[in-house]
Phi, psi and omega in degrees: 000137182277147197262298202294316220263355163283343174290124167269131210254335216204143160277159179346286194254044150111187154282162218209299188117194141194188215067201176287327185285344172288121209263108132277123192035083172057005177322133184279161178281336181292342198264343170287316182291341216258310186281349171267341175258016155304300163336304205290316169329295176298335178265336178288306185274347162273021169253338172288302160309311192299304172300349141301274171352299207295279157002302167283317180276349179276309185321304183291314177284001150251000154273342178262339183292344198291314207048045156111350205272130174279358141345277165289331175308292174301313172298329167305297188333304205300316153323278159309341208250323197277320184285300182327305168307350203246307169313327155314307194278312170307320203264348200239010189281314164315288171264067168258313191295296171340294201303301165315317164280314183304318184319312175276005193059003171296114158269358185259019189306323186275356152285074180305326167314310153270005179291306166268358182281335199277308208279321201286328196290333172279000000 
C-alpha cells in the first residue's frame, strides 16, 4: 500500500483562503478580486491626497521660510505646484481610464464584474 496516496492534501471542504481575500458564503473568485482592487484603488488615492496635504504644506512652509531668497522661493513653488499637478492627474485618471477603454472599444472598462465575467466566459 502507497503511504503518499492516504496524505490529505487538502481540508475537508477545499481551501478557502483567509482574510478579506478568502471565499466565503458562496462568494465567486471574481467577486473577491473585484472588491480588493476596488479597495487597493481606494488606498492608492487616499495616500495620493495625504501626500498632496504633505506637499502643500512643506510648499507654503517654504515660501514663508524663503525671507526673500528666490532660490528657495521658486523651489517651494516649484513644489506646490508639482502636488498640484499630481492630485489633478489622481482626480482625473478615472477619466483617463473611461477614455482610454472608449478608445480600446472596453466601454465597461471601469465595470470590473463585468468586465471579467465577460473575458472568463470567452
Amino acid at each position: 500500500m502507497n503511504k503518499l496516496a492516504e496524505i490529505k492534501l487538502s481540508p475537508d471542504g477545499g481551501f478557502k483562503g483567509f482574510g478579506p481575500l478568502g471565499l466565503e458564503g458562496g462568494q465567486d473568485g471574481v467577486s473577491v478580486f473585484v472588491n480588493f482592487l476596488s479597495s487597493a484603488i481606494g488606498l492608492i488615492t487616499i495616500i495620493a491626497i495625504i501626500w498632496f496635504i504633505f506637499v502643500f504644506i512643506m510648499g507654503t512652509v517654504g515660501i514663508i521660510s524663503s525671507g526673500g531668497d528666490k532660490n528657495s522661493l521658486e523651489s517651494a513653488k516649484k513644489r506646490i505646484s508639482s502636488g498640484v499637478i499630481g492630485i489633478a492627474v489622481t482626480i482625473l485618471a478615472i477619466f483617463i481610464i473611461k477614455l482610454i477603454g472608449v478608445l480600446i472599444g472596453i466601454t465597461d472598462i471601469l465595470d470590473f464584474t463585468t468586465m471579467f465575467n465577460s473575458l472568463l466566459i470567452n
